[in-house]
C-alpha positions as CSV (number, residue, x, y, z in Angstrom):
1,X,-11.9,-3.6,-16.4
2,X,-12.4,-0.2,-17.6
3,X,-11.4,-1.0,-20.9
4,X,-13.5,-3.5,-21.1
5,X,-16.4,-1.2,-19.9
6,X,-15.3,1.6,-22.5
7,X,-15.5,-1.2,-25.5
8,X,-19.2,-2.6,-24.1
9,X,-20.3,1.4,-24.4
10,X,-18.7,1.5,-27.3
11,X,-20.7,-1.6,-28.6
12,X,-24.3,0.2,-27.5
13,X,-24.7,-2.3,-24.9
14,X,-24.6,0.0,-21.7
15,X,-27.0,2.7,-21.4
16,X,-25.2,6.4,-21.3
17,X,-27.4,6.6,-18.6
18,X,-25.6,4.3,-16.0
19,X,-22.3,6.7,-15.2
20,X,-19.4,4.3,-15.0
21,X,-16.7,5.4,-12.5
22,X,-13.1,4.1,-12.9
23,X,-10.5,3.6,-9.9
24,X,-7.0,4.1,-10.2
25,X,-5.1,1.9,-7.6
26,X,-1.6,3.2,-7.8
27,X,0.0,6.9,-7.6
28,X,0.7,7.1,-11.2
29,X,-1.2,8.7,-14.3
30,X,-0.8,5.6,-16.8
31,X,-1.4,6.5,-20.7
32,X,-4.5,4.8,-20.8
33,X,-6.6,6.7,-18.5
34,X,-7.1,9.2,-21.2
35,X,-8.0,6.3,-24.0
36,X,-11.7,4.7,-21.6
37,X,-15.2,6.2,-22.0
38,X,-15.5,7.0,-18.2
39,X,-17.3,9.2,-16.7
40,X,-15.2,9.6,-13.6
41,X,-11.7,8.2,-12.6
42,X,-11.2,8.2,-8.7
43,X,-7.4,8.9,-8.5
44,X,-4.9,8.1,-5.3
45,X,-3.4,11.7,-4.8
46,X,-4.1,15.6,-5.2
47,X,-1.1,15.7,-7.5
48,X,-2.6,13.8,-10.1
49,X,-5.4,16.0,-11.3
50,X,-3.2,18.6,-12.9
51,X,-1.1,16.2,-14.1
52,X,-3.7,14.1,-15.8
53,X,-6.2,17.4,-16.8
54,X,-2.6,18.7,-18.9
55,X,-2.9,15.3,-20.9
56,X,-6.9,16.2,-22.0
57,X,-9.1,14.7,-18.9
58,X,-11.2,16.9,-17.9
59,X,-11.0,18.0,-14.5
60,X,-14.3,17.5,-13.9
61,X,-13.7,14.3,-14.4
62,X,-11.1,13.4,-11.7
63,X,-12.1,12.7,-8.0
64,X,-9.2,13.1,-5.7
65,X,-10.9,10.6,-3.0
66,X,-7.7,8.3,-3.0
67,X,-7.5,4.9,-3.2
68,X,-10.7,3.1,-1.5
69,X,-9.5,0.4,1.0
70,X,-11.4,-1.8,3.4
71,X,-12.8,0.5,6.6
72,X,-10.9,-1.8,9.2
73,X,-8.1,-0.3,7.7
74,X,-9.1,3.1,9.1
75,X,-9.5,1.6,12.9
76,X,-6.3,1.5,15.5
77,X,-5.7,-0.3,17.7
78,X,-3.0,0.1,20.4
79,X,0.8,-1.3,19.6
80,X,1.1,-3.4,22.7
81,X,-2.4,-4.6,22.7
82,X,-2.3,-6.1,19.4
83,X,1.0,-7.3,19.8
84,X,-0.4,-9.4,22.7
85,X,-4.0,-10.3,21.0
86,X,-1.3,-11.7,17.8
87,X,1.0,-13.9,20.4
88,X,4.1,-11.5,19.1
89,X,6.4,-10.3,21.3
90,X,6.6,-6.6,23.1
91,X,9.1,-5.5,21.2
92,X,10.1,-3.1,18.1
93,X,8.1,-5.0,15.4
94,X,8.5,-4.9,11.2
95,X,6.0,-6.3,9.2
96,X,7.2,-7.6,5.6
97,X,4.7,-7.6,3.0
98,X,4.8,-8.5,-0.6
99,X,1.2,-8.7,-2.0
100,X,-1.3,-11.3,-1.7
101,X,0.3,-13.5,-3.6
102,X,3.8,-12.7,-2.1
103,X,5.3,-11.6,-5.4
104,X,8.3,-9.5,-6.3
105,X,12.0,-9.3,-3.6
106,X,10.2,-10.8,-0.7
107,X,12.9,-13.7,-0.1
108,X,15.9,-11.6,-0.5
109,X,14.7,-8.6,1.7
110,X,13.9,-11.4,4.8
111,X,17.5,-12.6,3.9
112,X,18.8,-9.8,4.4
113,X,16.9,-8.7,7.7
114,X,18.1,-11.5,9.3
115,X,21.1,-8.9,10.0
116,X,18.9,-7.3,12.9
117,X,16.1,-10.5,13.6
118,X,18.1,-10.7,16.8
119,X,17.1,-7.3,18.3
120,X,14.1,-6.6,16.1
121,X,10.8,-9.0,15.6
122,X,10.4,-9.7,11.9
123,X,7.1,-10.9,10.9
124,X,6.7,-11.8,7.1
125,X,3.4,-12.1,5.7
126,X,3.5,-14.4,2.1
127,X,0.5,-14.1,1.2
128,X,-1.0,-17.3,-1.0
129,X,2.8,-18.1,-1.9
130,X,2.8,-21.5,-0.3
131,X,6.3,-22.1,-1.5
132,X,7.9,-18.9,-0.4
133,X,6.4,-19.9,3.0
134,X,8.1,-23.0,3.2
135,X,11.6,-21.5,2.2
136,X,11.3,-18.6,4.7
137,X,9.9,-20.9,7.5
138,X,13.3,-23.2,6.7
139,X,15.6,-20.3,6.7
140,X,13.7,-18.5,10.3
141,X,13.7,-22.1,12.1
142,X,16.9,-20.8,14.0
143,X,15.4,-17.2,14.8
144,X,13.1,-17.1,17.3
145,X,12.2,-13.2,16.5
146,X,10.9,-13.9,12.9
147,X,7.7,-15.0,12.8
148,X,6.8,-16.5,9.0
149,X,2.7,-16.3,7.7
150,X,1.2,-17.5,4.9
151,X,-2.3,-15.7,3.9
152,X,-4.1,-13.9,6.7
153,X,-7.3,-12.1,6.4
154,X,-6.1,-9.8,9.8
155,X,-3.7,-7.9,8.2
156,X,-4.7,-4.7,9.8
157,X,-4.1,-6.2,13.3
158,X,-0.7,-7.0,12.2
159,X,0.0,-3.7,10.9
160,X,-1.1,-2.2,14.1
161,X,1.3,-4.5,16.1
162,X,4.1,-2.9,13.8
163,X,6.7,0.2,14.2
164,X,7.2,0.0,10.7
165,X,6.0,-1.9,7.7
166,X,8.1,-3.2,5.3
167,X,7.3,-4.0,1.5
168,X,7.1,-3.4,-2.3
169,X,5.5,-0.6,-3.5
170,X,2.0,-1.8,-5.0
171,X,-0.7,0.9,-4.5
172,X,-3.1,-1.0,-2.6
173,X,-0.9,-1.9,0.5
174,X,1.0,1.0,1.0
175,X,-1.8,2.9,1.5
176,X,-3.5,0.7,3.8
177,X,-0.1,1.0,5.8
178,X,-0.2,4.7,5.4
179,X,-4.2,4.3,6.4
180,X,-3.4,2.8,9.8
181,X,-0.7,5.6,10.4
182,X,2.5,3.7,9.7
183,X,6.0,4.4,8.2
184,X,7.0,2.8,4.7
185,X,10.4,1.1,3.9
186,X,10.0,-0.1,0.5
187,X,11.8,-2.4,-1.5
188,X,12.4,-2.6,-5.1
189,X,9.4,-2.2,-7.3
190,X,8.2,-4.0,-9.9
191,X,8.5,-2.6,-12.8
192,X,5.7,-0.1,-14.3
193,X,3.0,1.6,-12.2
194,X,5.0,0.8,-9.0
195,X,8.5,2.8,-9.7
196,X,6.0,5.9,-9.6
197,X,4.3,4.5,-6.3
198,X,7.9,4.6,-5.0
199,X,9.2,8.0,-6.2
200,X,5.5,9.5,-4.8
201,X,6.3,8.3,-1.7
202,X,10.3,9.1,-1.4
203,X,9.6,12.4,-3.0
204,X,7.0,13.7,-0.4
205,X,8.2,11.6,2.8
206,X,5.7,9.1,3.1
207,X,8.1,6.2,2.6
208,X,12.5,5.3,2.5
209,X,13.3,3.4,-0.2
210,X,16.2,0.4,-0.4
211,X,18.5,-1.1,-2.9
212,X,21.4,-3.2,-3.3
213,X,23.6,-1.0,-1.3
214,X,21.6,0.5,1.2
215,X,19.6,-2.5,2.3
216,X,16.5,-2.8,4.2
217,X,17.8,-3.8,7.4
218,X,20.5,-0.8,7.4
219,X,17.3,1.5,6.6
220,X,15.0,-0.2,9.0
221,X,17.4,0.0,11.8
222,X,18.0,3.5,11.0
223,X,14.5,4.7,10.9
224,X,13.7,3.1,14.4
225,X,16.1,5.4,15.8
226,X,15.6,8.3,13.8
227,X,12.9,10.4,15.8
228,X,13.1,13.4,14.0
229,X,12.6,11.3,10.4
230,X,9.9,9.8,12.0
231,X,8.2,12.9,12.8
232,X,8.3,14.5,9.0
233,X,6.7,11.1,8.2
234,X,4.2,11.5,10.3
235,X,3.5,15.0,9.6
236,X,3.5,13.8,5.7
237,X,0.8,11.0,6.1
238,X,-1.4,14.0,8.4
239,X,-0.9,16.3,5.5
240,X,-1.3,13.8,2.3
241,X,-3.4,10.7,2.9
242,X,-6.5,10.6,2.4
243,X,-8.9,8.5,4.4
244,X,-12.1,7.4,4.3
245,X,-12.0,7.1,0.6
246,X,-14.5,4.4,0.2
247,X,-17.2,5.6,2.2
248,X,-16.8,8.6,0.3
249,X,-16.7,7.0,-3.2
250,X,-19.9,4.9,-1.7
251,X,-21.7,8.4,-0.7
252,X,-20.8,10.2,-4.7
253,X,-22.1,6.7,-6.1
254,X,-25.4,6.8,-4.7
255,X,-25.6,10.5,-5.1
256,X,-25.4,9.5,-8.8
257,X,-27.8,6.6,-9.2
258,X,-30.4,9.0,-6.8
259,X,-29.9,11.6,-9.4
């Protein structure tokens, strides 16, 4: 989208005039954000402006707002109560996520939490995958404590019924997740702007990551036990996200189109 914007300025068909603000949605400074004709970039974290000003973007340029999600995602509501309001059970909860469209190692990272679906409640959200929903619904018939979804437009209810949520490392979800206060177990990226999502968030303890030998259900049922872990990651989301990013994207827009 913003190249397309840059290439329509380029053309003399948008007015210098109208400031055009670009958004980058994941926690990595891709090549291209120094090729558009912006006139601002909102970008996800602090660490990003001095990394993108030493490739030629002027700082000026950079708004450190974070990534603008929906305001519901700011709102909290308590664990029990919203495992009640969802039909879930009172127990430790994980929600698996994968996207909207339920891409990337959702299958294999339910498979494998089936190792601890008898003392934990898995619920797997799959987004618009319709096929993906069938298969996981076939393979939970015989575990009452996995719960299988298809597309849901509650998503931040679900999160709040969860101790920890589960999923790849796209920018847009994990930081709802890390919005609503909650700690990140990620599996393996896809490639591109999502391996730097997941080194953001290992490097500044906002997230534990999984592979092929230490899987997500070792790493999930190590976390829920792990107070003290818990506690940096807590102290890491109260020190790094940044909330209310929208509203204050919203405010600098119409500051602009006053001015």
């Amino acid at each position: 989208a913003c190249i397309l914007v840059s290439k329509i300025r380029e053309a003399g068909l948008l007015s210098r005039n109208i400031p055009c603000i670009g958004i980058n949605t994941d926690y990595s400074p891709l090549s291209m954000w120094d090729k558009v004709d912006l006139d601002y970039i909102v970008v996800a974290a602090d660490f990003l402006v001095p990394i993108m000003s030493a490739r030629g973007i002027p700082e000026k340029m950079l708004l450190p707002f974070g990534i603008p999600v929906d305001p519901k995602f700011e709102k909290r509501q308590e664990k029990n109560a919203a495992r009640e309001k969802l039909g879930l059970e009172q127990r430790e909860t994980v929600l698996v996520l994968s996207g909207g469209m339920g891409m990337g190692h959702l299958e294999q990272s339910v498979q494998d939490l089936a190792q601890i679906a008898g003392e934990t409640q898995i619920v797997v959200v799959c987004g618009s995958n319709k096929r993906l929903k069938s298969k996981l619904e076939e393979f939970a018939a015989d575990k009452p404590l996995m719960k299988i979804l298809g597309f849901t437009t509650n998503l931040d209810e679900y999160m709040d019924a969860a101790d920890v949520v589960y999923t790849k490392p796209g920018g847009l979800t994990t930081t709802e997740a890390l919005t609503k206060g909650k700690p990140l177990v990620l599996m393996d990226p896809l490639p591109g702007v999502e391996s730097w999502n997941q080194i953001y968030f290992a490097n500044h303890s906002l997230a534990c990551v999984t592979n092929d030998f230490f899987t997500g259900a070792e790493v999930v049922r190590g976390l829920l036990r792990d107070k003290t872990r818990l506690a940096e990651m807590a102290a890491a989301r109260e020190r790094l996200v940044k909330h209310d990013s929208a509203q204050n994207l919203g405010d600098f827009a119409l500051e602009l189109a006053g001015e």
